[in-house]
KETI-714332 format. One record per residue: x, y, z of N, C-alpha, C in turn; residue in one letter; chain. Coordinates in pm, 1 decimal. Example, Ala and Ser with C-alpha at 12.3 -4.5 7.8 and 13.67 -1.06 7.14 Angstrom:
2
{doti {1319.0,-569.0,780.0},{1230.0,-450.0,780.0},{1320.0,-330.0,780.0},'A','A'}
{doti {1285.0,-225.0,708.0},{1367.0,-106.0,714.0},{1290.0,3.0,787.0},'S','A'}
//
This chain:
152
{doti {-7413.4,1034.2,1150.0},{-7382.7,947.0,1262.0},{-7338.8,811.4,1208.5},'X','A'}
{doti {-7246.5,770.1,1280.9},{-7170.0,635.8,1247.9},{-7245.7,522.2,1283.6},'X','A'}
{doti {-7276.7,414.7,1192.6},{-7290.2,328.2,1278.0},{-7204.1,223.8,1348.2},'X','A'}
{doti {-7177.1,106.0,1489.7},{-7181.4,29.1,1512.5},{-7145.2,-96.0,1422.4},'X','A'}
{doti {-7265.4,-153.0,1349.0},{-7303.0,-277.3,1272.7},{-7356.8,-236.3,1177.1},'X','A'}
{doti {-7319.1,-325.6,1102.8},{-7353.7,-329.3,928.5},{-7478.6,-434.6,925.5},'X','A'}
{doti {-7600.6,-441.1,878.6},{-7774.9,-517.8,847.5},{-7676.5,-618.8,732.5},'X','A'}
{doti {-7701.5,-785.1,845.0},{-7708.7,-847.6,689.5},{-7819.0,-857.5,644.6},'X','A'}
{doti {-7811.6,-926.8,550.6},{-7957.4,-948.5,440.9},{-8083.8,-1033.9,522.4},'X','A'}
{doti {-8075.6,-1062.0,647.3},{-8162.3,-1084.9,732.5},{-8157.5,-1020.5,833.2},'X','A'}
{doti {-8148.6,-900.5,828.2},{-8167.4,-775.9,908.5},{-8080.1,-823.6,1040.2},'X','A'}
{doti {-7987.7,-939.4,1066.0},{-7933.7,-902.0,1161.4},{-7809.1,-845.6,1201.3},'X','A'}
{doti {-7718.3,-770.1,1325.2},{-7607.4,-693.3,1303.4},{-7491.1,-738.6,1277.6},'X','A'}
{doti {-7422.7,-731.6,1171.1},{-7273.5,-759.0,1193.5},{-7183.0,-692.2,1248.8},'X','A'}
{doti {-7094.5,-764.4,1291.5},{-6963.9,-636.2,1329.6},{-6871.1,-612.1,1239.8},'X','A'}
{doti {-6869.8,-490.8,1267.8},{-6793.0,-388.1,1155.8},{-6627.9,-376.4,1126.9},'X','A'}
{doti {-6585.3,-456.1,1095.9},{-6395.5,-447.7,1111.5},{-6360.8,-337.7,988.6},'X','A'}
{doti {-6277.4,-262.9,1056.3},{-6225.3,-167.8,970.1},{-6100.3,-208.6,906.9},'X','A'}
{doti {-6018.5,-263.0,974.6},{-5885.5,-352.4,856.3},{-5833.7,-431.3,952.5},'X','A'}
{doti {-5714.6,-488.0,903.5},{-5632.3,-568.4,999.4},{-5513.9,-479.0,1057.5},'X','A'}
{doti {-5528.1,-452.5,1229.0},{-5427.8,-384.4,1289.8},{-5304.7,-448.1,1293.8},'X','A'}
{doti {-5252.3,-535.1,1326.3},{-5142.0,-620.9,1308.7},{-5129.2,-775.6,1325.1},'X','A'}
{doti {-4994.7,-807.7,1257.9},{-4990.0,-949.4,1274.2},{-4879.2,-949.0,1393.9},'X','A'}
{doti {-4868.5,-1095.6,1463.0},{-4766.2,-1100.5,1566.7},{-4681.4,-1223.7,1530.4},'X','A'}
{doti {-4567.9,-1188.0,1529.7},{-4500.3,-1297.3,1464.7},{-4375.1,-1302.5,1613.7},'X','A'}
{doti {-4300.4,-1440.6,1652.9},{-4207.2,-1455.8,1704.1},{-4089.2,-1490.7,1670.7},'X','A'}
{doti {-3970.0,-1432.9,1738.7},{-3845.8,-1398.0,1699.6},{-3770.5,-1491.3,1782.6},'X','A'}
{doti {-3644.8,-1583.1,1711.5},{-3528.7,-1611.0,1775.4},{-3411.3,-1511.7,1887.7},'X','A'}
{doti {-3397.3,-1402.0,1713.6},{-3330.9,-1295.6,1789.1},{-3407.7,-1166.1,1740.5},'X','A'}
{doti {-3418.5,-1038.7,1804.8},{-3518.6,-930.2,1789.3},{-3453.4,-859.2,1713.3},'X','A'}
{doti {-3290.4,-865.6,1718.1},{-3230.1,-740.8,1607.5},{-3191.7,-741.7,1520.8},'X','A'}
{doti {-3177.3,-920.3,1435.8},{-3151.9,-980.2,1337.5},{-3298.8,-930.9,1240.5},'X','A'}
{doti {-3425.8,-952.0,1345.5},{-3529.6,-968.8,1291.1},{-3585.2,-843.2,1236.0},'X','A'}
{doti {-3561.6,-777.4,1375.9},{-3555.4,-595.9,1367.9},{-3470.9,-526.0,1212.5},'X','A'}
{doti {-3372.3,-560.1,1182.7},{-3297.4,-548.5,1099.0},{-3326.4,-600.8,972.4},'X','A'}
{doti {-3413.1,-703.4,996.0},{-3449.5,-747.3,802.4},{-3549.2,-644.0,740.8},'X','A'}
{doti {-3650.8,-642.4,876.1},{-3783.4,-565.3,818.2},{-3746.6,-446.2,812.7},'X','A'}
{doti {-3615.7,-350.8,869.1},{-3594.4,-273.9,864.3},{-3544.6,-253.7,703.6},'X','A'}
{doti {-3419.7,-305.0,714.4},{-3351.5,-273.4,618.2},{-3378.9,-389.3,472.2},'X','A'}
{doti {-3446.1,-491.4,455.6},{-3534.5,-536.6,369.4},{-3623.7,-494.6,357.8},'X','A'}
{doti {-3737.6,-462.7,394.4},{-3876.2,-429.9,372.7},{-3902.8,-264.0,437.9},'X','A'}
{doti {-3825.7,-180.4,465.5},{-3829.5,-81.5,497.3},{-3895.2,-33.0,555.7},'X','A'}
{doti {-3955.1,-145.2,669.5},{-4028.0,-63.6,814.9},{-3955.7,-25.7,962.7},'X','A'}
{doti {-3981.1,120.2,1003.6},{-3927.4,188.5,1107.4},{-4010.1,129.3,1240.0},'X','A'}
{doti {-3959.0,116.3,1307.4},{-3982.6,52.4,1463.3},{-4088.5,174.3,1498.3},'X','A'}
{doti {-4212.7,148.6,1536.8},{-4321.8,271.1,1576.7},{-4283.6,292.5,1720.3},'X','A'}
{doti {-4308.2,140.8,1834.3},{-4211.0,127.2,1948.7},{-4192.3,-16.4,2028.4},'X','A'}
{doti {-4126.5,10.5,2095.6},{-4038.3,-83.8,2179.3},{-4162.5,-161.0,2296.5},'X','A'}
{doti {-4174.8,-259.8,2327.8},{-4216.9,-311.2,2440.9},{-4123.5,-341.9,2550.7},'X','A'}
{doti {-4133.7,-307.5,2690.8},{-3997.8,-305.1,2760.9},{-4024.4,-424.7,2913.1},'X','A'}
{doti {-3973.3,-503.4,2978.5},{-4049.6,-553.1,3072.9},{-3889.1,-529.3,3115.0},'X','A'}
{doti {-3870.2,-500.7,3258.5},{-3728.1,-531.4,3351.9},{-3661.7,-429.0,3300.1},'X','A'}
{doti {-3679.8,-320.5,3267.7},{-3568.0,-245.9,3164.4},{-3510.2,-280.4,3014.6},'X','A'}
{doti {-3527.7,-440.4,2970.7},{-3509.7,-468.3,2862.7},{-3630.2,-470.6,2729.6},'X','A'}
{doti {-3573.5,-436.0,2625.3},{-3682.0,-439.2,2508.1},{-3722.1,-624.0,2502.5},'X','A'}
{doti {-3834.0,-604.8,2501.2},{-3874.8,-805.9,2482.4},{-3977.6,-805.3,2320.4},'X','A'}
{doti {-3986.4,-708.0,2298.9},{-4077.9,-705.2,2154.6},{-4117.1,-554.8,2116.7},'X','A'}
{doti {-4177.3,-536.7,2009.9},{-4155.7,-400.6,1937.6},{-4246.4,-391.9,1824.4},'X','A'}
{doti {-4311.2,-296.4,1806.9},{-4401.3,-278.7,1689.2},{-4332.0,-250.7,1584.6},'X','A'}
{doti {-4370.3,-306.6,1412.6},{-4339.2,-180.3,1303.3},{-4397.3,-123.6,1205.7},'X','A'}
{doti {-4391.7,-78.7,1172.3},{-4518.6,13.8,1094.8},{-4564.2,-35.8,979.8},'X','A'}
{doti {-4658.5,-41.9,917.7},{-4649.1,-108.3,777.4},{-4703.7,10.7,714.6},'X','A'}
{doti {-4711.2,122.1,761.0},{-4785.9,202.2,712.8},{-4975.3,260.2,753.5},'X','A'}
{doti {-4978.8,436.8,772.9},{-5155.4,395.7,770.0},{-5126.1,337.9,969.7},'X','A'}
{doti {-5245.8,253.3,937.3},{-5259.8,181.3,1095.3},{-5228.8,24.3,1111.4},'X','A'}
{doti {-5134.5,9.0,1025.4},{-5103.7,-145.6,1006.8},{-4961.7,-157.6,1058.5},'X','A'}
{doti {-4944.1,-232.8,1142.3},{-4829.1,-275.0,1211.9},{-4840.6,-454.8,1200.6},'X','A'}
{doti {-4647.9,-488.9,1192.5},{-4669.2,-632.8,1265.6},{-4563.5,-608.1,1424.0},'X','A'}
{doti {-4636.2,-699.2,1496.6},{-4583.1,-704.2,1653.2},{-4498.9,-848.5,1641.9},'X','A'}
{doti {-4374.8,-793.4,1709.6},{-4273.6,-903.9,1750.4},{-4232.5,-911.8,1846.1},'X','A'}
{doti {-4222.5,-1037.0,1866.1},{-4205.6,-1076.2,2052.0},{-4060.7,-1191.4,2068.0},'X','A'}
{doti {-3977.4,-1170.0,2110.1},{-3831.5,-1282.9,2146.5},{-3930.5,-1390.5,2199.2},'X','A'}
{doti {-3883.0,-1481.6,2134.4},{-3957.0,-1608.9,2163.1},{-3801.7,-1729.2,2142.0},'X','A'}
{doti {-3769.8,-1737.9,2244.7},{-3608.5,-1815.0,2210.0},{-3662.5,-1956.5,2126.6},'X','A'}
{doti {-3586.2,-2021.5,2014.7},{-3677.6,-2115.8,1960.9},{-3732.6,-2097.5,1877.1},'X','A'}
{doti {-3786.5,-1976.4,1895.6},{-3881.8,-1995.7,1727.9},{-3804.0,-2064.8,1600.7},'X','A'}
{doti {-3891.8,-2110.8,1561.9},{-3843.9,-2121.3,1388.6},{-3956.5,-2145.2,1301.8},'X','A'}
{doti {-3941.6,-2161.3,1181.6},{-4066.3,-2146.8,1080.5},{-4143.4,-2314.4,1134.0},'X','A'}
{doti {-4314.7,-2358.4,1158.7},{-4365.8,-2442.4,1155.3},{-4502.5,-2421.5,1070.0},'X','A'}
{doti {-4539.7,-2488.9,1017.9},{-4700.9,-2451.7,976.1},{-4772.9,-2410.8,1149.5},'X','A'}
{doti {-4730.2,-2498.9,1225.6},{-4813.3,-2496.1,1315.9},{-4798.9,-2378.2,1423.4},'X','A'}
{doti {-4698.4,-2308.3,1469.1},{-4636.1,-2212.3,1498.9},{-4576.9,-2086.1,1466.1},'X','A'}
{doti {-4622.5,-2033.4,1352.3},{-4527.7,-1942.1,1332.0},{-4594.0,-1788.1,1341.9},'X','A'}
{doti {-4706.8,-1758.1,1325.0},{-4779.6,-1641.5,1352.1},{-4887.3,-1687.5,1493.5},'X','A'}
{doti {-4845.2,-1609.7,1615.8},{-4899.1,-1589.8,1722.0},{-5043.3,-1576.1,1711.0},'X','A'}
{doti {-5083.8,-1485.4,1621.9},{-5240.6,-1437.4,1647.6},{-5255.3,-1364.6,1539.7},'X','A'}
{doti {-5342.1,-1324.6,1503.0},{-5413.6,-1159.6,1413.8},{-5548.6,-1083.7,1443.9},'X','A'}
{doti {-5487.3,-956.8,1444.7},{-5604.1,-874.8,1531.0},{-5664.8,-802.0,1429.8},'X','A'}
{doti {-5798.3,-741.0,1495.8},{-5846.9,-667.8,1397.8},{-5937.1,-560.8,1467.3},'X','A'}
{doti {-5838.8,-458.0,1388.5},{-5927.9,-324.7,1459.1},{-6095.7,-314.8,1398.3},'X','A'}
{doti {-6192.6,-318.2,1551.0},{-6319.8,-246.0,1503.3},{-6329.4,-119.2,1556.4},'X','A'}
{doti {-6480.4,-37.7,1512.1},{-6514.8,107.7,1554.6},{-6567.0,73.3,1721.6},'X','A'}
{doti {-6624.1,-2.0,1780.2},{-6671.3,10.1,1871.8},{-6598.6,-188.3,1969.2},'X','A'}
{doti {-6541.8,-146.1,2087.9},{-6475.0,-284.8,2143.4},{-6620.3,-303.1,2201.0},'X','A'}
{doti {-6688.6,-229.8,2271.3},{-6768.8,-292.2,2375.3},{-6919.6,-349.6,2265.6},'X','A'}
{doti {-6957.1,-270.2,2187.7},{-7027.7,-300.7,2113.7},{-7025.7,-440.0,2013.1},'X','A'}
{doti {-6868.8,-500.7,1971.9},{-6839.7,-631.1,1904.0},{-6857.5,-707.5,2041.8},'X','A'}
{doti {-6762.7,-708.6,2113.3},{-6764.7,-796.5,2245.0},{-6939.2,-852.9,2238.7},'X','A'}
{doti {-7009.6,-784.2,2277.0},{-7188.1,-792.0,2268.7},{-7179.7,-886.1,2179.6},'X','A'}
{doti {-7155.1,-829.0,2089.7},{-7231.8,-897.9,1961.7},{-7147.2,-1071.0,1965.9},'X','A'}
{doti {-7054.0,-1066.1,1962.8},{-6981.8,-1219.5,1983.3},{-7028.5,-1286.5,2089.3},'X','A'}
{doti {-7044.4,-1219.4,2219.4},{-7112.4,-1346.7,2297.7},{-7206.9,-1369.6,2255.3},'X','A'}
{doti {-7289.6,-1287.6,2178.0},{-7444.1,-1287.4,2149.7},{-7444.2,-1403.0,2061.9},'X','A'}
{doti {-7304.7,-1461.1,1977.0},{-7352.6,-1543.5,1876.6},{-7283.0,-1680.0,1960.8},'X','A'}
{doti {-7319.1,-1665.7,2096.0},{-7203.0,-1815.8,2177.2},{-7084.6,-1831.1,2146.4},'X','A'}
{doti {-6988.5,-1726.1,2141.8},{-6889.0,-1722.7,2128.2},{-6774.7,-1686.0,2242.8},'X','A'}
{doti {-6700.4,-1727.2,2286.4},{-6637.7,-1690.1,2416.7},{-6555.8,-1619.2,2400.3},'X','A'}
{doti {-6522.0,-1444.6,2445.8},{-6432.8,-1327.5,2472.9},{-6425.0,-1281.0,2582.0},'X','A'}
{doti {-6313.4,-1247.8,2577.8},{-6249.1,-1222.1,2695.4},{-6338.3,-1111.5,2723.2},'X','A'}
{doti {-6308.0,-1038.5,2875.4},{-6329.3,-860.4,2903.6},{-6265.8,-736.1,2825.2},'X','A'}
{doti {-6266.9,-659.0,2852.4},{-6240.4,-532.8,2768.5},{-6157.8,-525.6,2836.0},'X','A'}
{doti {-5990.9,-521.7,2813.0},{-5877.9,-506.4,2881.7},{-5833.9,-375.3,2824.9},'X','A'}
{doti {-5771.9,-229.5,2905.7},{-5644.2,-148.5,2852.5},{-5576.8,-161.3,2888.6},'X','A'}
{doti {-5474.9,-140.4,2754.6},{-5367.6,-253.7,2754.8},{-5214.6,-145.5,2761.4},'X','A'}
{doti {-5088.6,-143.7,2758.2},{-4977.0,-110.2,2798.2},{-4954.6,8.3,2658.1},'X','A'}
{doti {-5022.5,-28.6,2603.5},{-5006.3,58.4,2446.3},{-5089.2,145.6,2415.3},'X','A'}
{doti {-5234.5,158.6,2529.3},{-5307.3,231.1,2548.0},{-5376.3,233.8,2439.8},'X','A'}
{doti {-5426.2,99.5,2396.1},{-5518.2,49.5,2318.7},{-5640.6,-1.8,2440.8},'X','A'}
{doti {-5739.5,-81.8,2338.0},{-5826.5,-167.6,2414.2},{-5843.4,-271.8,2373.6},'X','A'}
{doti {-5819.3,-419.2,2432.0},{-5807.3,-505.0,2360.7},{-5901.5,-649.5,2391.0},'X','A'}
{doti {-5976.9,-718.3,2357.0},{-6062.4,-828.0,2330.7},{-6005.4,-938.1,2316.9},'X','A'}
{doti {-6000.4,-1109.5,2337.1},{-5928.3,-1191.7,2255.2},{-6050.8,-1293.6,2221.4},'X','A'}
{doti {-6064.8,-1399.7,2090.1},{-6125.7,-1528.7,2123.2},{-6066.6,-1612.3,1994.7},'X','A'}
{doti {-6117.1,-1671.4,2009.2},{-6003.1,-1795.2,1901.0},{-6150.0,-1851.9,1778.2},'X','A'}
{doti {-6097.8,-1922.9,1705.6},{-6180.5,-1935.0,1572.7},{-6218.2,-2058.3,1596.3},'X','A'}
{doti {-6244.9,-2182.6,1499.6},{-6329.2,-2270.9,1504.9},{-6180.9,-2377.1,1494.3},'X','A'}
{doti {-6067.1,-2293.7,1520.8},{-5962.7,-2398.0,1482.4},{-5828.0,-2357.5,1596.4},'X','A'}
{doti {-5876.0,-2266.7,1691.8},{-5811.9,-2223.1,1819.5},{-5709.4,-2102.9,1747.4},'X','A'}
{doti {-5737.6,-2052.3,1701.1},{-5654.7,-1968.9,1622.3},{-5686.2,-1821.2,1714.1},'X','A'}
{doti {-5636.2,-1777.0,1728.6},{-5599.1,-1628.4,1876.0},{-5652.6,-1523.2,1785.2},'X','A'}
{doti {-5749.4,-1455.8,1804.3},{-5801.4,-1324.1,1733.0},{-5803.2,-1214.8,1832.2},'X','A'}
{doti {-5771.8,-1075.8,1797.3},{-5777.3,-1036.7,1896.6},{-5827.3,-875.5,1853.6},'X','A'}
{doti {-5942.8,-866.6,1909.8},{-6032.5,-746.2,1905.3},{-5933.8,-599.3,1929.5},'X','A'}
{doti {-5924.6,-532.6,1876.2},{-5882.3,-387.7,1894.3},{-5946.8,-274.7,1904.4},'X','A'}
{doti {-5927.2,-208.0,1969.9},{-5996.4,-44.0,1958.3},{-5874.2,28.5,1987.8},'X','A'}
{doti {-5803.0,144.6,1928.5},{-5732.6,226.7,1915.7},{-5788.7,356.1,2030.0},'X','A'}
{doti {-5700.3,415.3,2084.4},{-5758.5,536.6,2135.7},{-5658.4,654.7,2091.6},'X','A'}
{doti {-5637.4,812.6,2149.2},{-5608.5,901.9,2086.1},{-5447.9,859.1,2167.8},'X','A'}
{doti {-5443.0,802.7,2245.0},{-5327.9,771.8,2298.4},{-5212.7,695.8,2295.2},'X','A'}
{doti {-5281.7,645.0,2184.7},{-5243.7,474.9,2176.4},{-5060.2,480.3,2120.2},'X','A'}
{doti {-4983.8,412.2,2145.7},{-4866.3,385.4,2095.2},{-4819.2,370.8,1944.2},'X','A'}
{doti {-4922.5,352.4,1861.4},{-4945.3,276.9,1722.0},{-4941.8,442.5,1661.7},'X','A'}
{doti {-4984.6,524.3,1752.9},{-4966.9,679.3,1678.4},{-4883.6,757.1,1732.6},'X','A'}
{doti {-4840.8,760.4,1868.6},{-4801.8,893.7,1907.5},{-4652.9,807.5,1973.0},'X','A'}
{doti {-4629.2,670.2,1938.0},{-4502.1,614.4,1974.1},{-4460.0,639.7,2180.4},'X','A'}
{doti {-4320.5,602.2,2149.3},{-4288.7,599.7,2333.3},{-4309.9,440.9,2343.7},'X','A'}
{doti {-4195.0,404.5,2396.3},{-4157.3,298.0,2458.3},{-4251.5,273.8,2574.3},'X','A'}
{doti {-4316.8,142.9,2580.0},{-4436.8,133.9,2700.5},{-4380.3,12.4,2774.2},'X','A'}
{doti {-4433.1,17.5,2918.8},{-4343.7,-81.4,2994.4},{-4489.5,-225.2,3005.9},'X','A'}
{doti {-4435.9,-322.3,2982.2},{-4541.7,-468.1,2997.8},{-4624.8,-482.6,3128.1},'X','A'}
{doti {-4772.7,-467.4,3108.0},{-4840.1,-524.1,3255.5},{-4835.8,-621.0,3234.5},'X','A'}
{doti {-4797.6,-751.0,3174.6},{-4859.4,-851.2,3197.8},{-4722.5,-990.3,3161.5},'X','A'}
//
């Protein structure tokens, strides 16, 4: 049997992150951008995010369960202060971390499913920095692909 949480050395629970699911980075243009990581760094589009009929952002694979997510963001350009949206991190259990983070006064969101047929968490660090809890399901987009349309 799996556990949950890992005992620190004062017997209390940590939460368990299994790796980093993706980074989210924003795009001027999506097919310039689409096109470097493609054909520079040799990652295949897993899938498309669609809102109105148009693609507005798109996963790509890094391999394994590691993706980075890109979103048209007109404007972007490189800042220290701006340039990666967020970073998520898949754990084994969403409802079980959620617990455990408020437990340490920490503020997270609800357990949202999300358009990719993930489950997703958010709360920010000690420096407002966007983290965002993951749980994968057997459905999820990150494996079995298909263009998903935006709730939000």
């Amino acid at each position: 049997m799996m556990t949950d949480f890992v005992k620190s050395p004062r017997g209390a629970s940590l939460i368990k992150v299994k790796q980093l699911a993706h980074v989210c980075i924003f795009a001027d243009d999506l097919e310039v951008t689409r096109s470097f990581y493609r054909d520079v760094l040799g990652m295949d589009t897993q899938f498309n995010f669609l809102r109105d009929g148009k693609i507005f952002g798109f996963y790509l694979n890094c391999g394994s369960r590691s993706h980075v997510e890109v979103f048209q963001k007109d404007g972007a350009s490189y800042s220290d202060l701006n340039q990666i949206n967020h970073f998520c991190l898949e754990v084994e259990n969403l409802d079980a971390a959620i617990a455990h983070v408020r437990a340490k006064g920490v503020e997270v969101t609800s357990k949202k499913h999300a358009c990719d047929d993930t489950y997703q968490a958010w709360i920010r660090d000690p420096n407002n920095v966007k983290i965002e809890l993951f749980e994968y399901t057997e459905k999820s987009a990150q494996f079995v692909g298909g263009d998903r349309i935006a709730d939000w």
